[in-house]
C-alpha distance (Angstrom), angle and dihedral (degrees) to the residues before:
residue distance angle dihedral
X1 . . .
X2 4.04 . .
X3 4.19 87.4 .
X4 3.73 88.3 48.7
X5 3.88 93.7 44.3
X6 4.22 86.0 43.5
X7 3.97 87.3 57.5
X8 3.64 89.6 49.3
X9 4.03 86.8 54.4
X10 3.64 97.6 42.6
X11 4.16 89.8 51.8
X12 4.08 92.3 35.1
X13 3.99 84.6 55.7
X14 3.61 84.9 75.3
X15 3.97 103.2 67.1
X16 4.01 91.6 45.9
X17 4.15 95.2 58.1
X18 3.49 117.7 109.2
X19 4.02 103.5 -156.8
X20 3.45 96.5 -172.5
X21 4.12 88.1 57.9
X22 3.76 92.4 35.0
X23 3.40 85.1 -135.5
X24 4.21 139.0 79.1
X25 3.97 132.7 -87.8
X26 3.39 119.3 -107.8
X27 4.26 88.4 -117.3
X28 3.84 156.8 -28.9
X29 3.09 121.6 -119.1
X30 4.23 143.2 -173.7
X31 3.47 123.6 20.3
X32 4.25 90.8 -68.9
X33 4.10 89.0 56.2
X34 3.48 94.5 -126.5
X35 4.15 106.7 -169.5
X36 3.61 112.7 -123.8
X37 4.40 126.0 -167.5
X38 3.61 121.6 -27.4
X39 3.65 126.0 -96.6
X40 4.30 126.1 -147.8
X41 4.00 84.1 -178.9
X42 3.27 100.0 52.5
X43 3.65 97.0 44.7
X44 3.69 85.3 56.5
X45 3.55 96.3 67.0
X46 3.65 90.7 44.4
X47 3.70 87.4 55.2
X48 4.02 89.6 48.3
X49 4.12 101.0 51.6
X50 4.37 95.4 32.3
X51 4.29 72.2 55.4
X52 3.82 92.0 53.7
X53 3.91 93.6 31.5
X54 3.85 94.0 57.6
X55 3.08 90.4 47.8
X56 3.50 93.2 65.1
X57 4.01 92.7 49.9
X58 4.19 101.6 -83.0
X59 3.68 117.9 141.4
X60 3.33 127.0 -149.1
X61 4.16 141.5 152.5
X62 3.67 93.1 -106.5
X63 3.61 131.2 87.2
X64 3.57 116.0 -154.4
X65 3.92 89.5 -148.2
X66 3.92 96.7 63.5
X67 3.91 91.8 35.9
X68 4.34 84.9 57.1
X69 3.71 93.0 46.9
X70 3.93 96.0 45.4
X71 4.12 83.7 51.9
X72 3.42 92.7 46.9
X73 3.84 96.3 50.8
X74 4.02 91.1 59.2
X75 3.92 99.7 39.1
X76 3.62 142.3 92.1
X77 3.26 118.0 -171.3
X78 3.47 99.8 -170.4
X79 3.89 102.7 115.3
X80 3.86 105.5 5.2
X81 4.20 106.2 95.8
X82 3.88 92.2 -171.6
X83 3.79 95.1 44.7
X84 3.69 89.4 42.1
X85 4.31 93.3 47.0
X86 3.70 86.9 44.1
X87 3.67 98.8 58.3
X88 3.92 88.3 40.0
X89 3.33 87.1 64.8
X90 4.10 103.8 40.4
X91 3.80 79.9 52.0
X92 3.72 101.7 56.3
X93 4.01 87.7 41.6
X94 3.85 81.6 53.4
X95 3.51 100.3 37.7
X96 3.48 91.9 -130.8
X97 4.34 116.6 174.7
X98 3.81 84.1 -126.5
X99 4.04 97.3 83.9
X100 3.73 100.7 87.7
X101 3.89 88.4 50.8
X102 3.61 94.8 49.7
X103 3.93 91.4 49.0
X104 3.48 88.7 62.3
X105 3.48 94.9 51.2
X106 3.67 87.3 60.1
X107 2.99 102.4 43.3
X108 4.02 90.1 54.7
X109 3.99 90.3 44.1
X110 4.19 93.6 48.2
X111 3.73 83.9 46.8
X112 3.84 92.5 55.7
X113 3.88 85.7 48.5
X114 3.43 95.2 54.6
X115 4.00 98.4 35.2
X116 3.61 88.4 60.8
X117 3.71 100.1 31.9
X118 3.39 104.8 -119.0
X119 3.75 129.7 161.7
X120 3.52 106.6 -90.1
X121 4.22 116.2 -145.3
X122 4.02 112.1 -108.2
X123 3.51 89.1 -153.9
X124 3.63 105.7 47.4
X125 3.84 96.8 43.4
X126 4.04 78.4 56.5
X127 3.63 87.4 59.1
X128 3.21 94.1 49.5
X129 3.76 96.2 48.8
X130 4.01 90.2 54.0
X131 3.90 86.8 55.4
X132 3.98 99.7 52.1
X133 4.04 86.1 43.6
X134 3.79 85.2 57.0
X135 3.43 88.9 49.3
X136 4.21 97.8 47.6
X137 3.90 89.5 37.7
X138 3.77 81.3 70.5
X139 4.13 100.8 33.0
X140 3.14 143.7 2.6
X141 3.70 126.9 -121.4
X142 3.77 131.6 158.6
X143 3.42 97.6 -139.0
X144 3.74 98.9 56.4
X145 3.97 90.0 42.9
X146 4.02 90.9 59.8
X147 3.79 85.8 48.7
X148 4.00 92.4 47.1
X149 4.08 84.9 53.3
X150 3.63 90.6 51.3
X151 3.89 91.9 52.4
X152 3.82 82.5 51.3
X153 3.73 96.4 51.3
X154 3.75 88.1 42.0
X155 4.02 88.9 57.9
X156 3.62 91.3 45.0
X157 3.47 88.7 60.0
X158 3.98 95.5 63.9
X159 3.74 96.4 40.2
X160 3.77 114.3 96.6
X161 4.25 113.3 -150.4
X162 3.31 88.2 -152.1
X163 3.90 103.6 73.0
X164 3.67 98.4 5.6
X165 3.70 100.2 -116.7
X166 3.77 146.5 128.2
X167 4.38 120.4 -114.2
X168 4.06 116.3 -143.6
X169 3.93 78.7 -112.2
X170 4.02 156.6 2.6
X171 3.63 108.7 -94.2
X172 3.60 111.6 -91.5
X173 3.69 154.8 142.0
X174 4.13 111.6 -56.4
X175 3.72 130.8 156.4
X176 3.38 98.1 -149.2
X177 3.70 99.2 75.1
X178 4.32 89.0 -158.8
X179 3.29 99.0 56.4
X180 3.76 92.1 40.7
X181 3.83 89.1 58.0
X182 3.93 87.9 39.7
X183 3.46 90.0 52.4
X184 3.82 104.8 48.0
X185 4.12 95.4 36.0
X186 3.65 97.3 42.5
X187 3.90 135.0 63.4
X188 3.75 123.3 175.7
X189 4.28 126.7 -142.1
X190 3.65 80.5 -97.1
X191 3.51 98.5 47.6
X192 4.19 89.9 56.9
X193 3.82 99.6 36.4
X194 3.47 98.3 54.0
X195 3.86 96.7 54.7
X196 3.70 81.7 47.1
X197 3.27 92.0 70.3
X198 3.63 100.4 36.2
X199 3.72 94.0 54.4
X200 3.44 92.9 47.9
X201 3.58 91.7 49.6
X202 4.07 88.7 45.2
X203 3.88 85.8 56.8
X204 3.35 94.9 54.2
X205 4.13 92.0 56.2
X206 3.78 90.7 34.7
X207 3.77 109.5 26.8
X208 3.56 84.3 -143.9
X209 4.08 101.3 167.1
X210 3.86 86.3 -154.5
X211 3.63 95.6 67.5
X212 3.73 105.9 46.3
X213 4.04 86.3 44.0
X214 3.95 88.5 52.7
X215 4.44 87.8 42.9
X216 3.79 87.3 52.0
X217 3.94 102.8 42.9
X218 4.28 87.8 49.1
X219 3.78 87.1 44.9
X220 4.06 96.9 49.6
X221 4.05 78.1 44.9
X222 3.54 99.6 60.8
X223 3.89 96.4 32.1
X224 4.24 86.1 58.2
X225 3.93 84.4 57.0
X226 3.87 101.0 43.5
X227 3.50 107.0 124.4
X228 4.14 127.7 -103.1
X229 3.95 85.5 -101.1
X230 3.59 88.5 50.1
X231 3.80 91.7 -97.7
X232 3.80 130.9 -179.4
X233 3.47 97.7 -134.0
X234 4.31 116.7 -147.6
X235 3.94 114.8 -143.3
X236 3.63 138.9 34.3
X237 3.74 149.6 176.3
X238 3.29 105.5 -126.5
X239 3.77 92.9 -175.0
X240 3.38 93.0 59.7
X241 3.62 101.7 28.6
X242 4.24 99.9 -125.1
X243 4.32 131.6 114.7
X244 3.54 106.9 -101.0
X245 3.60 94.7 -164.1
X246 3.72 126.8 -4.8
X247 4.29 95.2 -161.6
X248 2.95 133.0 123.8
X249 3.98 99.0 45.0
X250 3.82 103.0 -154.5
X251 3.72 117.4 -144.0
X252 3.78 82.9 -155.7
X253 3.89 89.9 63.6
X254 4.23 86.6 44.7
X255 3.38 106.7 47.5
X256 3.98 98.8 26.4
X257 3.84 136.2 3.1
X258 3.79 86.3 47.7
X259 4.00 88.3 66.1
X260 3.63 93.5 42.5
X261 3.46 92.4 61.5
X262 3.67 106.8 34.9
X263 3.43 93.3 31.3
X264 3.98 84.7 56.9
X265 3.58 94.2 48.8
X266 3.77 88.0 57.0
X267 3.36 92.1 60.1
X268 3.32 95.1 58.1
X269 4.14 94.0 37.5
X270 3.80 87.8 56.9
X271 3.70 86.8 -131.7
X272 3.87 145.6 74.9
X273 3.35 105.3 -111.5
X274 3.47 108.9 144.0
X275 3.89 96.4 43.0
X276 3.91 95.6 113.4
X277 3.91 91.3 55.3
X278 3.63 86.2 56.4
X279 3.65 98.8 51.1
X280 3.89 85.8 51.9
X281 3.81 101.6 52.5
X282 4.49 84.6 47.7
X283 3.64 79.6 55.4
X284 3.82 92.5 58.6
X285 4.09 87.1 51.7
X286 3.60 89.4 53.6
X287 4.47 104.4 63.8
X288 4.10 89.7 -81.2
X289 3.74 92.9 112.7
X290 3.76 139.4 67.7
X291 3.40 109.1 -55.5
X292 3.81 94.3 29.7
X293 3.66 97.1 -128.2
X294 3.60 139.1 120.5
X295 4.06 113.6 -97.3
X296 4.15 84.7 -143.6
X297 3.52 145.8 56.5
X298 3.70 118.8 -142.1
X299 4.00 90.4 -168.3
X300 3.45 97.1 45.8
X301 3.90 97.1 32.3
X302 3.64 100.8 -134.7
X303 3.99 137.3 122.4
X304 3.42 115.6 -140.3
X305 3.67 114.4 -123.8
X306 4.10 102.7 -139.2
X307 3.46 165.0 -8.3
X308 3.86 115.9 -138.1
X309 3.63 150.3 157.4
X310 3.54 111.9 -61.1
X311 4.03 103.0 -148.6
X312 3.94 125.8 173.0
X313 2.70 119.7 -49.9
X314 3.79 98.3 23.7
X315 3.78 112.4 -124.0
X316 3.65 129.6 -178.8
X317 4.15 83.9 -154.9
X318 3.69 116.0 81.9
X319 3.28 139.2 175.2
X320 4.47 144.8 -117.2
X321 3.87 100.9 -20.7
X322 3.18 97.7 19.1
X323 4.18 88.6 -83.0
X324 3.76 138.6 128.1
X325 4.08 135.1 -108.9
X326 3.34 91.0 -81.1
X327 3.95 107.4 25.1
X328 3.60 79.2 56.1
X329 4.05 90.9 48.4
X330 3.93 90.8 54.5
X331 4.02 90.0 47.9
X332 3.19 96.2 54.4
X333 4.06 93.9 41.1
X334 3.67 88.5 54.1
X335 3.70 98.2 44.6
X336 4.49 84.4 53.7
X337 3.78 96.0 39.1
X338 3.54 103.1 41.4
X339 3.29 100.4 -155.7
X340 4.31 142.4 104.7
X341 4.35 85.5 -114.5
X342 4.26 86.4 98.4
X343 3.80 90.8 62.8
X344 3.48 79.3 73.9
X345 3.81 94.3 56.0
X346 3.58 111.8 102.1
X347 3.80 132.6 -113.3
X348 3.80 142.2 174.0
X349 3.82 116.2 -74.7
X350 3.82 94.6 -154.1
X351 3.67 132.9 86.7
X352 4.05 150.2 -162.3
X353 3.72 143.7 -171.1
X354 3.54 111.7 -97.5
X355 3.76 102.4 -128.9
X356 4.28 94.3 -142.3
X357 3.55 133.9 111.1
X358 3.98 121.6 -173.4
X359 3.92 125.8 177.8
X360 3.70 110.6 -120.3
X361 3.65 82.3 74.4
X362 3.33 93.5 61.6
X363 3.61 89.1 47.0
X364 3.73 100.3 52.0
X365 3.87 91.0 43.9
X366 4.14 81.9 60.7
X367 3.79 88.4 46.3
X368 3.96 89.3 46.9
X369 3.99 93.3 46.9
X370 3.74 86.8 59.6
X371 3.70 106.4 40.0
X372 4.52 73.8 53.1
X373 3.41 88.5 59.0
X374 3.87 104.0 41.1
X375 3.39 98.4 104.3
């Protein structure tokens, strides 16, 4: 199913280019696809699996090279960690001459972070990791290994022993005393599969013990919780080690950063031990979930971007993480409180397809596709 669903990327890449821009919007959305913005970020992770994916023998209309240099003609970098991780990355895939530049721009940004004590982002200092490992898979240089173990230390940091999972951030200085708490005792899927894969990459340039130990205990974590339709599920405590609220369901956490973690870690296992999870979460994509539908459409070659929460009145709009009035209400009790008393809090049982489409998915199902094939 994952070459038939990478296909469907490759083709559905088509509809979400902006040629003017050179680059891709930031989404479709409604049953007539409308494009809406433009996104540099999400380009870049189109640029980093099509790399990977032709690679591995797909064709497609796009070359990765153009795509990078039309990004890197409209960015700065300067104080954007994900954008700047993200073209680290596309640029050691690329082997572009711009690495050693951008390295020092991290390493100037991560030192503002840390000079001020701000929470640093679990997710994009996992992005970041994956680019440097690119980078050392292919040479060696002493510099970027010191700054690959200070990615690791920085992940360490937001990882709780406890329950085995990943916070939104390192604890840090924040105003807003919500999203502080938010931040440092909650973690979302993304914010545990993506160091997943980043530590097991990091092992496999380091062979650091610590960090495949720490890939496999989050992964077992979040496998324990997958959901009896072989659900993804969204928010957790990571304090007290419980999902805070399942909804949305991402087909972008199904069909593809699911495998690029796990698949990752399996690499570096030597073993396939997390194939059956897989298989379920494909089987969610396929009509074996809520609504009983298929998250794509063959005809129209898109992949639907969700199943949520359908609260009253419905609304295909929602609002910070993706989450509804009161989904949102819940997170943000649980993320004060601290404590496994919001399960209790009570949400809408019904659901709908969220009629939105955005491009990094296609890009990380291309990425996925070729990590699957990579024997």
């Amino acid at each position: 199913m994952l070459e038939k669903l990478a296909q469907l990327a490759n083709e559905g890449l088509k509809k979400m280019y902006l040629p003017d821009d050179g680059i891709f919007c930031h989404r479709l959305v409604g049953k007539k696809l409308a494009k809406e913005g433009k996104s540099l970020l999400y380009t870049l992770m189109v640029i980093i699996g099509l790399t990977k994916a032709k690679r591995m023998g797909l064709k497609s209309i796009f070359s990765p090279g153009r795509l990078f240099n039309n990004v890197w003609k409209r960015s700065d970098t300067k104080e954007s960690l994900g954008l700047l991780a993200c073209i680290l990355w596309a640029a050691a895939l690329l082997e572009k001459d711009y690495v050693n530049r951008l390295l020092k721009q991290s390493e100037k940004l991560l030192s503002k972070y840390e000079t001020k004590n701000w929470q640093i982002p679990t997710m994009e200092t996992a992005w970041l990791l994956c680019g440097v490992c690119e980078y050392l898979l292919k040479e060696k240089n002493n510099m970027i290994i010191l700054i690959s173990q200070n990615l690791f230390q920085i992940l360490q940091k937001s990882f709780d022993k406890d329950t085995s999972l990943f916070s939104f951030t390192t604890k840090g200085i924040r105003k807003n005393i919500i999203k502080k708490r938010i931040n440092e005792n909650l973690g979302s899927f993304a914010s545990q599969i993506y160091p997943i894969m980043a530590l097991s990459k990091y092992y496999q340039v380091s062979h650091d013990d610590r960090a495949l130990k720490i890939a496999q205990y989050c992964a077992d974590t979040i496998c324990k919780f997958q959901g009896p339709l072989g659900q993804w599920w969204w928010i957790y405590n990571v304090k007290k080690g419980f999902v805070v609220e399942g909804y949305p369901v991402y087909s972008v956490h199904q069909d593809a950063m699911a495998f690029m973690g796990l698949l990752e870690l399996q690499k570096s296992l030597g073993k396939p031990k997390y194939e059956n999870y897989l298989k379920r979460g494909l089987g969610w994509m396929e009509g074996k979930n809520e609504s009983k539908v298929r998250m794509y459409d063959q005809k129209n070659k898109i992949i639907w971007r969700a199943i949520q929460r359908k609260e009253n009145p419905s609304s295909q709009e929602t609002g910070p993480w993706g989450l509804g009035k009161k989904s949102y209400l819940k997170m943000q009790l649980a993320g004060l409180l601290n404590s496994s008393i919001v399960k209790k809090f009570p949400l809408p049982d019904k659901y709908e397809l969220l009629l939105e489409s955005r491009p990094y998915h296609n890009g990380w199902i291309l990425l996925a596709w070729s990590m699957s094939n990579d024997k």
